[in-house]
C-alpha positions in Angstrom: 0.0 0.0 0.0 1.3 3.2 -0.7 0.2 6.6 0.1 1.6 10.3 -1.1 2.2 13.7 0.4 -0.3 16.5 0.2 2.4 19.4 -0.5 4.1 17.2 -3.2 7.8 17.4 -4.3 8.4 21.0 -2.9 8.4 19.3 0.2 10.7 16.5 -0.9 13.1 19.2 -2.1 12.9 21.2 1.5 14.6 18.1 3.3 16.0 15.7 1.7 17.9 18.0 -1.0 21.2 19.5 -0.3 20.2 22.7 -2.0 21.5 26.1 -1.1 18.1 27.7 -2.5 16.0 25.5 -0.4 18.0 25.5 3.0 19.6 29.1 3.5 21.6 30.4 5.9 19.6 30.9 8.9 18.0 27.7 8.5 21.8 25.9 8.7 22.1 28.2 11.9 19.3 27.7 13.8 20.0 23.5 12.8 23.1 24.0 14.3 22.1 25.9 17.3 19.6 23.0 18.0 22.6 20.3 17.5 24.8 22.5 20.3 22.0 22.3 22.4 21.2 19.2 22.6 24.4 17.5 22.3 26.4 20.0 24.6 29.5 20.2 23.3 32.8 20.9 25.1 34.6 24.1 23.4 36.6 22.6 20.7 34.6 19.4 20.9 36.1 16.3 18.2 33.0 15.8 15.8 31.7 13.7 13.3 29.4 14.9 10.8 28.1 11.7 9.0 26.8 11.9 4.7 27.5 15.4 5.0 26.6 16.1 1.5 27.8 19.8 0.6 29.1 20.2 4.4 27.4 23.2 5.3 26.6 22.8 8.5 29.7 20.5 9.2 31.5 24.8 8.1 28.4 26.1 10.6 30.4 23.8 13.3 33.7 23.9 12.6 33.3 28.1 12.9 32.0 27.8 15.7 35.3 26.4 17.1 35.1 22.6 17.0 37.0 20.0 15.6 35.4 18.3 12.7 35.1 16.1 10.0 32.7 15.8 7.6 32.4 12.6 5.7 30.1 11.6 3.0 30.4 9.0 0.0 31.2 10.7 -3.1 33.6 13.6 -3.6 31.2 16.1 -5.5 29.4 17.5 -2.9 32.7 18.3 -0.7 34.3 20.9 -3.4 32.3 23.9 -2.1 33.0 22.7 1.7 37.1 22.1 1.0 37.5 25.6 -0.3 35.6 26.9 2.5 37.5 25.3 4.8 40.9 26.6 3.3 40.0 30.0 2.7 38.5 30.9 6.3 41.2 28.2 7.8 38.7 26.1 9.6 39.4 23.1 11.3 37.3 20.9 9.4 38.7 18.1 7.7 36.4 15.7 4.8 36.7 12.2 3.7 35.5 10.1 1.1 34.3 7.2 3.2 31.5 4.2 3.0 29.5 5.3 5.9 29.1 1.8 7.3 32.8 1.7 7.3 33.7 4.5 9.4 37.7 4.9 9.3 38.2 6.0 13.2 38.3 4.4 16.7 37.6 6.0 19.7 38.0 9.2 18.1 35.2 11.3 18.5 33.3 13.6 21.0 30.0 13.6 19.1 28.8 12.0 16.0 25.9 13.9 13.9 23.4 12.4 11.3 21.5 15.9 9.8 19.0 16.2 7.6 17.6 12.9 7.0 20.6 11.4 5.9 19.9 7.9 7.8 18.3 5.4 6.4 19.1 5.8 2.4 20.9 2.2 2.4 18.3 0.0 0.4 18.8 -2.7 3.2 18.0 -2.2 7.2 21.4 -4.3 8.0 23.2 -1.8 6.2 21.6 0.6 8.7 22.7 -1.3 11.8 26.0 -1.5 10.0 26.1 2.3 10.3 25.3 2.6 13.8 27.8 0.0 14.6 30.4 2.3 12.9 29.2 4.9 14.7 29.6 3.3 18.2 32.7 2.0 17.3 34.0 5.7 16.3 32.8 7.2 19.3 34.8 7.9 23.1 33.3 6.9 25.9 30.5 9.1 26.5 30.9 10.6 23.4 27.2 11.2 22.0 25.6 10.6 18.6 22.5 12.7 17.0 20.3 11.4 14.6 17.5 14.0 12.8 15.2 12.3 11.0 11.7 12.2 10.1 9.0 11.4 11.8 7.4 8.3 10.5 3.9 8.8 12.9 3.8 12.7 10.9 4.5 11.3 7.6 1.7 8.6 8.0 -0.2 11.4 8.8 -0.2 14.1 6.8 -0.1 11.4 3.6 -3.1 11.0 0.9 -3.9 8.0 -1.1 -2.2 6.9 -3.8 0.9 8.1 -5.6 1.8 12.1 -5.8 3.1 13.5 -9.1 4.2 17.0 -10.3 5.5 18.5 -13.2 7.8 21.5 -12.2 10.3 24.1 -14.2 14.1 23.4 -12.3 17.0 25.2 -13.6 15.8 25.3 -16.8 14.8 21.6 -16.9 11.6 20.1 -16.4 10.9 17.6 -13.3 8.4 15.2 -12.5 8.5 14.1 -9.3 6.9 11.0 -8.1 6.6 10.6 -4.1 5.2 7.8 -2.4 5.2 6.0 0.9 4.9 2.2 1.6 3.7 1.6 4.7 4.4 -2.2 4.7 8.2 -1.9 4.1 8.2 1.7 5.8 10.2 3.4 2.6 9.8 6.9 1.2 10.3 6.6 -2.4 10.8 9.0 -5.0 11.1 8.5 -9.2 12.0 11.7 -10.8 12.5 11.7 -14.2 14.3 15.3 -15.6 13.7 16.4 -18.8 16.2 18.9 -20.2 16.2 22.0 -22.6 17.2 19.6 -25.4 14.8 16.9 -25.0 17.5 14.4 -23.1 15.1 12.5 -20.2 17.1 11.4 -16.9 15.6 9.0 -14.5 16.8 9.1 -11.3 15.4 7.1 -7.5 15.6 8.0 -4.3 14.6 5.9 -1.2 15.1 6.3 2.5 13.7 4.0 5.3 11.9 5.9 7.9 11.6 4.1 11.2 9.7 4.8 14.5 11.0 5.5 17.6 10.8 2.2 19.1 12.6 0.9 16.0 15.1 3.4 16.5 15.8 3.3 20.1 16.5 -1.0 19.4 18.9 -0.6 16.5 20.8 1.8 18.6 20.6 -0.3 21.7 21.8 -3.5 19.5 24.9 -1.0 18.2 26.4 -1.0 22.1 24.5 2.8 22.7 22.4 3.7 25.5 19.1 5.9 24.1 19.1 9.3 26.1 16.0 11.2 24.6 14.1 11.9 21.6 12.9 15.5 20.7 10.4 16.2 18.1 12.6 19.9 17.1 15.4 21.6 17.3 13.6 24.1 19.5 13.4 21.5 22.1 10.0 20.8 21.5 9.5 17.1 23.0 8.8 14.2 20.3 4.6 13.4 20.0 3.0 11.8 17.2 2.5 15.4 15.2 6.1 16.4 15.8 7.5 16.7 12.0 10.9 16.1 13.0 12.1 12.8 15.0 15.4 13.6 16.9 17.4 11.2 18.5 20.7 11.3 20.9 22.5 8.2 22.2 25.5 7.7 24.3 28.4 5.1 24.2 28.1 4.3 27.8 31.8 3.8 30.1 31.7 0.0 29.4 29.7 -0.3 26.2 28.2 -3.8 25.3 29.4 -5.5 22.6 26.9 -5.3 19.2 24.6 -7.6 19.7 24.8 -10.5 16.9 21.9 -11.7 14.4 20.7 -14.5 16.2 21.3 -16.6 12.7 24.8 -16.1 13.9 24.7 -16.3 17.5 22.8 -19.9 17.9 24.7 -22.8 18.5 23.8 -26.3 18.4 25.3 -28.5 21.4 25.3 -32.4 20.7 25.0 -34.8 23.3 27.9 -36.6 24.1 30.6 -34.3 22.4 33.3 -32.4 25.2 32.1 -29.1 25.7 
């Protein structure tokens, strides 16, 4: 079954698109001012900003005075953010990195997850793969931040049947087509761009949105304790209509190993053999 969004691609485009002309400035601030508050960082705190697409909040942070690095998994997005970086000599560092593969141990003071980033891996092990990184890049006590949306809103605010619209981009011409599954819990969206020379483009894009419980037990199974869930970055707390669904964890002093699959885990003992 799927359903579609009343407000169409517009709202697609307001956030899950790393697009200067639909996020501006204050917006970055204020998403940063919310991440400071609820993460309460140290002053030049180690960070971790994690599919940091053009890195323009991991340049928000890193003027503020922390220590960060912004990682995502292709290298086009981090041009703008690299030349930033050098010209205004910011401590902020970015790495072309397979997020479920994190290349640090023990390393960071905070690890943050903006934007709807999580989720986009087409399978949920890939997911727990990423938390698992995440956990393993962490120092004790160090805290991770997840900002996602909120499946209960989404489930919400959705109409019947699949949303389609026909907008002018750039110059090009974009169909959009938005839908929600509810069985496998996957926003979906087929675009297909047609350019000022008649060229067509099909692209997809699919993220998983998950509840809170769902969150709060793939953290849990990473070696994180769950702290709190908000349902804003103006510390508005997390209810069914909150639009946003944010989410801070904490590797505890002596954090639990990842729990295995139990495929994995189980183990057959036969009578009779020496233990």
């Amino acid at each position: 079954m799927t359903v579609a969004h009343k407000e169409g691609s517009l709202w697609w485009r307001l956030h899950f698109e790393d697009n200067p002309l639909c996020r501006t400035e204050a917006q970055i601030k204020a998403r940063v001012d919310g991440v400071e508050r609820y993460v309460c960082f140290e002053p030049r705190s180690r960070i971790l900003d994690l599919a940091c697409g053009s890195g323009r909040q991991t340049i928000e942070l890193a003027r503020r005075g922390h220590r960060i690095v912004g990682m995502d998994a292709v290298e086009g997005p981090l041009t703008w953010a690299r030349k930033e970086a050098r010209e205004h000599r910011l401590n902020a560092h970015f790495v072309v990195s397979d997020i479920r593969q994190v290349p640090y141990r023990a390393e960071f003071d905070a690890v943050v997850s903006l934007f709807s980033s999580f989720g986009r891996f087409p399978l949920e092990r890939d997911d727990a793969r990423v938390l698992e990184s995440c956990a393993k890049s962490l120092k004790t006590g160090g805290k991770l931040l997840l900002d996602l949306i909120n499946r209960e809103w989404l489930v919400r605010h959705m109409e019947p049947d699949v949303w389609q619209q026909m907008e002018e981009v750039e110059g090009a011409t974009v169909q959009d087509q938005i839908s929600f599954d509810l069985e496998s819990g996957r926003l979906d969206n087929l675009r297909s761009t047609l350019d000022a020379a008649g060229a067509r483009t099909p692209s997809f894009m699919s993220v998983r949105l998950y509840t809170l419980t769902e969150i709060r037990k793939l953290v849990m199974q990473a070696g994180l304790s769950y702290r709190q869930a908000w349902g804003s970055f103006d510390g508005s707390p997390y209810r069914m209509e909150s639009y946003r669904m944010i989410v801070l964890a904490e590797k505890p002093a002596e954090a639990p190993e990842p729990k295995k699959e139990a495929a994995e885990s189980m183990t057959i003992r036969i009578k009779g053999r020496r233990k």
